[in-house]
C-alpha positions in Angstrom: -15.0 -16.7 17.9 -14.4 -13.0 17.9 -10.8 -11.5 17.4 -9.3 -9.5 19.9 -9.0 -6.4 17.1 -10.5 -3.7 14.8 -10.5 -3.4 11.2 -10.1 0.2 10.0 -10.9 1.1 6.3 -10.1 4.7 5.8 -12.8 5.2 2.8 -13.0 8.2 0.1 -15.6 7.4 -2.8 -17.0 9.6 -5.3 -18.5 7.1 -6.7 -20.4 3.9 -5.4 -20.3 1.8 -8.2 -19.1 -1.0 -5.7 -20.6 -0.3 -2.9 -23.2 -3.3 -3.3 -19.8 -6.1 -3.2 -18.2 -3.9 -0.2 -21.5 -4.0 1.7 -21.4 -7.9 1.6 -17.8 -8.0 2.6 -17.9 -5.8 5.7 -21.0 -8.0 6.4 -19.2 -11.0 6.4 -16.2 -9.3 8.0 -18.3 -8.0 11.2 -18.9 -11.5 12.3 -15.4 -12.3 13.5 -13.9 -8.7 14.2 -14.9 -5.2 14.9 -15.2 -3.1 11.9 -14.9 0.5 11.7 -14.8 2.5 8.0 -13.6 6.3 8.4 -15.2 7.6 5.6 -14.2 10.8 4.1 -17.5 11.3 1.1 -19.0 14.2 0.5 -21.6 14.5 2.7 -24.3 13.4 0.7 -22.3 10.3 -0.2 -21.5 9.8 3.4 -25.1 9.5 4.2 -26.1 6.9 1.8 -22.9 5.2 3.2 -24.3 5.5 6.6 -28.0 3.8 5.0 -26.0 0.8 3.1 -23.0 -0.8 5.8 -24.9 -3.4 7.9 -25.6 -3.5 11.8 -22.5 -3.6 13.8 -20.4 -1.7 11.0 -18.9 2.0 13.0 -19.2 4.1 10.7 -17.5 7.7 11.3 -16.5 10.6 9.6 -12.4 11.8 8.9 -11.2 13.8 11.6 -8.3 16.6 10.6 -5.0 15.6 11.0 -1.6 18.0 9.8 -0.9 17.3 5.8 -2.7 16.8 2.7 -3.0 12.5 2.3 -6.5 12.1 2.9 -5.9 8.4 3.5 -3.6 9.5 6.7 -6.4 11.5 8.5 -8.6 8.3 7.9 -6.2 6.2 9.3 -5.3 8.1 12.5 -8.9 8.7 13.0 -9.6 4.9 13.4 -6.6 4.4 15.4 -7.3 7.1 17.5 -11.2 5.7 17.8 -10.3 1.7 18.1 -11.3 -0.2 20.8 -8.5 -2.8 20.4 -4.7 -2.5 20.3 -4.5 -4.6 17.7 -5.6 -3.0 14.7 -5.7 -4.1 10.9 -5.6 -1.4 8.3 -7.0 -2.0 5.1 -8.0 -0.3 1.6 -11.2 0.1 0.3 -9.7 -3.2 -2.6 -8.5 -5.2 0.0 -10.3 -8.8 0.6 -9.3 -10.8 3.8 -10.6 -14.5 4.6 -11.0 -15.6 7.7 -7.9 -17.6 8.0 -5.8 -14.7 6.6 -7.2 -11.9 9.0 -6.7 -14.3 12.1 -3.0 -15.2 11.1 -2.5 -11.3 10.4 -3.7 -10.6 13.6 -2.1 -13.3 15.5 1.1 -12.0 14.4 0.7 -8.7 16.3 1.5 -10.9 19.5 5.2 -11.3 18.5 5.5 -7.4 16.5 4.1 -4.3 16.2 3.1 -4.0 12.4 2.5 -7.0 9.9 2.9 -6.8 6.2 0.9 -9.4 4.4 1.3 -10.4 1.0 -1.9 -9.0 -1.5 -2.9 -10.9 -4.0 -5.2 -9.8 -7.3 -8.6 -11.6 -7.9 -10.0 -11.7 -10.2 -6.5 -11.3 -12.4 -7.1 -8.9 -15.8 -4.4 -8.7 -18.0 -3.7 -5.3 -15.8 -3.9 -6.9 -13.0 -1.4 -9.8 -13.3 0.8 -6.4 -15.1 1.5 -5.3 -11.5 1.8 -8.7 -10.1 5.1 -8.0 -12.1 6.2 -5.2 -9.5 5.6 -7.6 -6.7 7.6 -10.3 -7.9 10.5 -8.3 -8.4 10.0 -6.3 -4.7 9.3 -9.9 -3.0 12.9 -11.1 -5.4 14.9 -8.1 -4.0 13.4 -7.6 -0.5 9.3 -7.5 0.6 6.2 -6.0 -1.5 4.1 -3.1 -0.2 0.5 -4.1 0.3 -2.5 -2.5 0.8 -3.0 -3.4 4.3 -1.0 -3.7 7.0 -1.7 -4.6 10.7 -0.5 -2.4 14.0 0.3 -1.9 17.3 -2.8 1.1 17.8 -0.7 1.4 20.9 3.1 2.2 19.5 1.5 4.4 16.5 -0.2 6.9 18.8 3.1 6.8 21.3 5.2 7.6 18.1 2.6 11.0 18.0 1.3 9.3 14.3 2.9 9.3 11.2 3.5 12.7 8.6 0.4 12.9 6.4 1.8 15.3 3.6 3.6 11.9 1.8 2.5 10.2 -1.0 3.5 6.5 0.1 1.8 6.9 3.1 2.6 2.9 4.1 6.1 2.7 3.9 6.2 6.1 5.9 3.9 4.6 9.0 6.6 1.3 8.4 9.3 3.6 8.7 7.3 5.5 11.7 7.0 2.2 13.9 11.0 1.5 12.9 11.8 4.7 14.4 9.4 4.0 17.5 11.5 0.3 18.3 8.6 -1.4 16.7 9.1 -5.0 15.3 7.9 -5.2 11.7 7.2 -8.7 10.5 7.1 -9.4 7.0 4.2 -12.2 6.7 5.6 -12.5 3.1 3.8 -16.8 3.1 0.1 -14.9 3.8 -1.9 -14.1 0.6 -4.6 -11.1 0.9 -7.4 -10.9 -2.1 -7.1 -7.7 -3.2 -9.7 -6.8 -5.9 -7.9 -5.0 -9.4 -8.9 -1.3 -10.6 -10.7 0.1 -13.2 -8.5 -0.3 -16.4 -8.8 3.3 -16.5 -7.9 4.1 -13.0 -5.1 1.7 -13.2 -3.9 4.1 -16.0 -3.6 7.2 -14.3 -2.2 5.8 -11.4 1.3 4.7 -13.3 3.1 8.0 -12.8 2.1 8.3 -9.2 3.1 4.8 -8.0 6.3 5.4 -10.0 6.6 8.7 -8.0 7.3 6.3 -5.1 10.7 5.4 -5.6 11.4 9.1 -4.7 11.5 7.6 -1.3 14.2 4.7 -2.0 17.0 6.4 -3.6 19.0 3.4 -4.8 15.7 1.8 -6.3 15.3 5.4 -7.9 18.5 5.6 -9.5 18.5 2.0 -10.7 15.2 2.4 -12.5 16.5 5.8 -14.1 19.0 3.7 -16.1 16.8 1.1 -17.2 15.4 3.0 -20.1 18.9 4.5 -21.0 20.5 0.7 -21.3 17.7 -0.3 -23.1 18.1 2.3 -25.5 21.6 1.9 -25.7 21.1 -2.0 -26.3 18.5 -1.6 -29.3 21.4 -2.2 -31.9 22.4 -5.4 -30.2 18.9 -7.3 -29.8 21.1 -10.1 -28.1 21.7 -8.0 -25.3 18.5 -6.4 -25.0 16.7 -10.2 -25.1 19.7 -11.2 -22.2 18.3 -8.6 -20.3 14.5 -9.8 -20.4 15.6 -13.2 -19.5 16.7 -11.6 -16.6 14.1 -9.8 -15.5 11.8 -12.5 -16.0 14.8 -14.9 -13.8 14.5 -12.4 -11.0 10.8 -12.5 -10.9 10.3 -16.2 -10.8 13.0 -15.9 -7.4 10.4 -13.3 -6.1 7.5 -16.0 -6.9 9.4 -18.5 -5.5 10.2 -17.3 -2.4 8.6 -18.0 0.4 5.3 -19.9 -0.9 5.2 -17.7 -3.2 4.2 -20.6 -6.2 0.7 -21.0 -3.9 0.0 -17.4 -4.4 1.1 -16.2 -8.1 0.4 -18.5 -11.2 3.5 -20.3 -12.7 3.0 -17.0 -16.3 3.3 -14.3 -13.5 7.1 -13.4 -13.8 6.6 -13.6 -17.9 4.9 -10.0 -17.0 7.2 -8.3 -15.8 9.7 -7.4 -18.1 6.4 -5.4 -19.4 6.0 -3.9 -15.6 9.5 -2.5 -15.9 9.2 -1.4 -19.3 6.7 1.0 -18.4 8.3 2.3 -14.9 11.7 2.6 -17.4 9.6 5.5 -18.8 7.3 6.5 -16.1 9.7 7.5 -13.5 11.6 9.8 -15.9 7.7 11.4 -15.8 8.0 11.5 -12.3 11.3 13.0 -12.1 9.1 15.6 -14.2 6.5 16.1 -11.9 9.0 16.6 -9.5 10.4 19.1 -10.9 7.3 21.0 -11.3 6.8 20.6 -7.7 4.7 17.1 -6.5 3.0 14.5 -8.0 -0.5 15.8 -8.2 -2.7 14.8 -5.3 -6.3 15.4 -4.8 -6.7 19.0 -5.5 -3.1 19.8 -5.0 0.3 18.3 -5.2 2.8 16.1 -3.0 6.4 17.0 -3.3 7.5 14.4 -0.6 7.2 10.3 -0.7 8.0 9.4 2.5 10.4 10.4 4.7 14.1 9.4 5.0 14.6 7.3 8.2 17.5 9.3 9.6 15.1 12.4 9.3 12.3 10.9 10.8 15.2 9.3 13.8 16.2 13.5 14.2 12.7 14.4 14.7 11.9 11.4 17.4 15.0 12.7 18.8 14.0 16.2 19.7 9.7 15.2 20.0 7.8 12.5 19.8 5.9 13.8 16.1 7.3 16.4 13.9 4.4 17.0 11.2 5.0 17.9 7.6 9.0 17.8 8.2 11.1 18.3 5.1 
């Protein structure tokens, strides 16, 4: 039986190394839910695109929207183009079943944006790295996935969301907040999401630690992790007190709600590593801020997201206030 919803995968590849795997997904996908990719190629890309994606696949190009994330313009272009209200959004890495898309979607019925729980697979030693980041953001609160589900209908009555922010999910989840949206955090449903390229995963360390630029407390607290640490070298006591507890607070994150059926029983042992490297990496972002942005595409994002009591102004005065700073 067919779902009552799209699936929108907002697409930018300049290379198509993976195309072969994403063309049997999206075949598999379109029997149980409309699928629509927004895809943003070069044109020449675009059109082999267009020869590869299966019958029933939409496929359509980006259309403009205000700001310089790419992966926004995609996104509002497939809600804007959806022929359901219910709408899950999804990265090019992200790898529903059946049973998860359905319970995603089902969700919609009592909110108006979902947050699932990814999952890596297959699990390189990079790979179950970062599963260190989401143990400790399920421990102290909820992980940001790849994909999230929507209300199409709240999103384009909130006027979008600002597409000149680097963490352009948690600035739509702040943009339904604003709107009187319920966000549900489906923290028990696991969503395959497939690992980079070592090599990508690489380069993407200073940007994802660029971030916490959005969450001030989380910020500061990771700003003093690499002073304490260097502080604590004389007393290695002190400094192994503080592993423990990294890896303690991780195993409550992989605890937490199901979490034991999602991560393997060594996944908190990573992530005194995980915050080892954003110790240092946000002082490099803190850099790049400086220098004005994280770089981004062919230019540079100054902005992560937007503060929710500036984003509560703007809805005061209009509906959408692009590119506010």
């Amino acid at each position: 039986m067919s779902l009552d919803a799209e699936y929108v995968l907002p697409l930018r590849w300049s290379d198509d190394a993976v195309l072969a795997e994403l063309v049997a997904y999206l075949t598999r996908l379109r029997e149980f839910i409309d699928v629509t990719v927004v895809d943003g190629s070069e044109p020449e890309r675009f059109s082999a695109h267009a020869r590869a994606f299966p019958p029933g696949v939409r496929h359509l190009p980006a259309e403009p929207w205000p700001g310089h994330n790419g992966k926004v313009a995609g996104v509002m272009t497939g809600l804007r183009s959806a022929r359901h209200d219910r709408v899950v959004l999804a990265d090019d890495d992200v790898r529903y079943d059946e049973g998860a898309l359905r319970a995603v979607v089902g969700m919609l019925d009592a909110g108006d944006l979902v947050r699932p729980q990814n999952v890596f697979d297959p699990a390189p030693w990079h790979a179950r790295w970062d599963t260190g980041r989401s143990l400790l953001n399920r421990a102290l609160g909820h992980d940001y996935p790849g994909t999230l589900a929507v209300r199409r209908s709240l999103v384009l009555a909130a006027g979008g969301y600002d597409g000149d922010v680097l963490f352009e999910n948690l600035e739509l989840i702040r943009t339904v907040q604003v709107a009187r949206g319920r966000v549900i955090a489906a923290d028990r449903i696991g969503v395959v999401r497939r690992p980079p390229e070592v090599g990508h995963f690489l380069r993407q360390r200073v940007r994802q630690a660029y971030d916490d630029f959005a969450q001030p407390a989380r910020l500061a607290a990771e700003l003093a992790v690499l002073p304490l640490a260097l502080a604590s070298l004389r007393r290695p006591g002190r400094l192994l007190a503080g592993v423990l507890a990294v890896v303690a607070l991780a195993e409550v994150g992989r605890r937490r709600a199901g979490g034991r059926r999602l991560f393997p029983a060594t996944a908190a042992l990573w992530a005194p590593a995980w915050l080892a490297e954003r110790a240092v990496c946000v002082w490099l972002a803190v850099g790049a801020r400086l220098r004005g942005g994280v770089r981004y595409s062919d230019g540079r994002l100054r902005r992560a997201a937007t503060p929710l009591r500036t984003l509560r102004r703007a809805s005061s005065r209009r509906r959408f206030v692009p590119n506010v700073r």
